[in-house]
N, C-alpha and C positions, 0 to 999 in steps of 0.2 A: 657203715656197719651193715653187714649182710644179715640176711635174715634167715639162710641156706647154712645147713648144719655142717661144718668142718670136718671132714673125712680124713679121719689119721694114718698112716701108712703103719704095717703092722697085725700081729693075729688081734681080731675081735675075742675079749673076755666074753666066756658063758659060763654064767652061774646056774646052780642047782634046781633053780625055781625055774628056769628054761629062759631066762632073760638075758641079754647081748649089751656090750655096752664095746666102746673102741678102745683100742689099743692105750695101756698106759706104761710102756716101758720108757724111760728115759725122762718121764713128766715129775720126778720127785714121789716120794711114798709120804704126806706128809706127816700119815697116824703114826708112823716111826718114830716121830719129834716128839721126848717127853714133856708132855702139856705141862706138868708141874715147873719145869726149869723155862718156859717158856713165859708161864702164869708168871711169877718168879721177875723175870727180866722185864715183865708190863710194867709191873709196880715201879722201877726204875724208870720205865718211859712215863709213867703218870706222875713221879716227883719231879722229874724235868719240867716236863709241860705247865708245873705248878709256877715253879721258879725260874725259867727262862721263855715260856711258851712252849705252843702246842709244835713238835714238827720243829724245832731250831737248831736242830744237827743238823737237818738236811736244808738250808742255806749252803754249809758246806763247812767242814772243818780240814786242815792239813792230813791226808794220812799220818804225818811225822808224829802231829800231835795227839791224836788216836794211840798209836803205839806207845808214846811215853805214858799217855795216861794207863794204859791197858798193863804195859809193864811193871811200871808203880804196886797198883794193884794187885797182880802176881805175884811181887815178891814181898806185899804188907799180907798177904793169904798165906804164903810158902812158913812165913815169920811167924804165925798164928796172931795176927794183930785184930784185934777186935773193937777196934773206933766205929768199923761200918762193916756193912756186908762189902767184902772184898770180892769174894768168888763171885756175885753178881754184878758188881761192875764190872769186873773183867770180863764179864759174857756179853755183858750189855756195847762195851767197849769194841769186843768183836764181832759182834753182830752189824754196829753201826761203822766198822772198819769195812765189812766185804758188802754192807749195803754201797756204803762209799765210792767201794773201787768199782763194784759192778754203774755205778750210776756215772763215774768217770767214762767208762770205757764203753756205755751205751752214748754220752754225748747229753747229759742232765746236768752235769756238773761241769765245772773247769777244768781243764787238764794239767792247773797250773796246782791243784790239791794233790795231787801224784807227786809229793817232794821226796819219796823213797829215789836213792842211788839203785842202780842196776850193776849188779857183780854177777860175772858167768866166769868161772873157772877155767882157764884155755886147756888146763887137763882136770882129771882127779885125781888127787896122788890119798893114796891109801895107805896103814900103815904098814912100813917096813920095804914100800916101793922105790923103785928109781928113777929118777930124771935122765935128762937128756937127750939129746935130737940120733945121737952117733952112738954107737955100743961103747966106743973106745972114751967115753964124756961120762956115758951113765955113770951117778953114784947113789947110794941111799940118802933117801929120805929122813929126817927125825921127825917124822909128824906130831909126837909128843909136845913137840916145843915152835915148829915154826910150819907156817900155812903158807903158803905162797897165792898171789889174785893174777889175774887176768892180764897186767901191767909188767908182771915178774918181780914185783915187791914182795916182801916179807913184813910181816909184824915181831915186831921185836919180842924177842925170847924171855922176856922178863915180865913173871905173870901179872896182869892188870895193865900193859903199858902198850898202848896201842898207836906209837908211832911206826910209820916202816920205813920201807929202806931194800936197800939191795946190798945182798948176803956177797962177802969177799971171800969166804970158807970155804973149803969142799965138802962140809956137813947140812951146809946151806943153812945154818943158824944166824940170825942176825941180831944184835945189839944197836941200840940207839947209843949215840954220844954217852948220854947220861947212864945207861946202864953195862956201857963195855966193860971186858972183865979187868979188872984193876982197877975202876973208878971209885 
């Protein structure tokens, strides 16, 4: 550690009393952060620390299982469910969610806790757009009912059913076995 003061790139702040201080764009604003929801989310880290120990998230948890938990929560809140503070687990949830990923992707944790899938859309079809490579191919889209990934799969058109498949249509709707029409 040096003992030479760290010179920031960037305009030096001066305040009114004629004092200087260096550059703070890009360094987080933290007085922005409502202390109350902050205050709020401790109390949650001080009933852990009681019951599992101090700091035992960060051994490391699955992001997967972050998410389920956090989602849970979200929708025992959305439901008005009141066993527990819902809204603050689900904060506390996501807070130890982007601690997580940030401490993955500095090299703290495993990389093997990163069990989220990666989906990148090879286009973005938007509603009422059309596909294809050839003008003489494009058709529309139903965005309403079928999403097309990265693979060229479809999720089946039948709401809650989240098998896919590849659409034989020209509407590019796909059905699974179980919900093609006539079944």
């Amino acid at each position: 550690m040096s003992d030479e003061i760290k010179i920031e790139a960037g305009e030096k702040r001066k305040f009114n009393t004629g004092a200087e201080s260096q550059a703070a764009t890009g360094k987080g604003t933290p007085v922005l952060v409502p202390g109350d929801a902050v205050i709020d989310i401790a109390k949650l880290f001080e009933k852990g620390a009681a019951v599992y120990g101090p700091r035992n998230w960060e051994k490391g948890i699955p992001l997967s299982e972050i998410l389920n938990s956090l989602e849970r929560h979200l929708q025992q809140e959305k439901m008005g469910s009141t066993d527990e503070n819902h809204a603050r687990a689900l904060a506390w949830r996501a807070v130890i969610y982007l601690a997580t990923k940030l401490r993955i992707e500095n090299g703290l944790l495993p990389a093997s806790l990163d069990d989220m899938p990666t989906y990148q859309l090879k286009q973005e079809v938007t509603l009422n757009e059309t596909v294809g490579k050839k003008e003489s191919e494009k058709r529309p889209v139903d965005t309403t009912t079928s999403m097309a990934f990265n693979d060229g799969q479809w999720y089946c058109s039948d709401p809650g059913c989240h098998k896919r498949g590849f659409s034989n249509v020209a509407s590019n709707v796909f059905h699974c076995d179980k919900h093609k029409k006539g079944n």
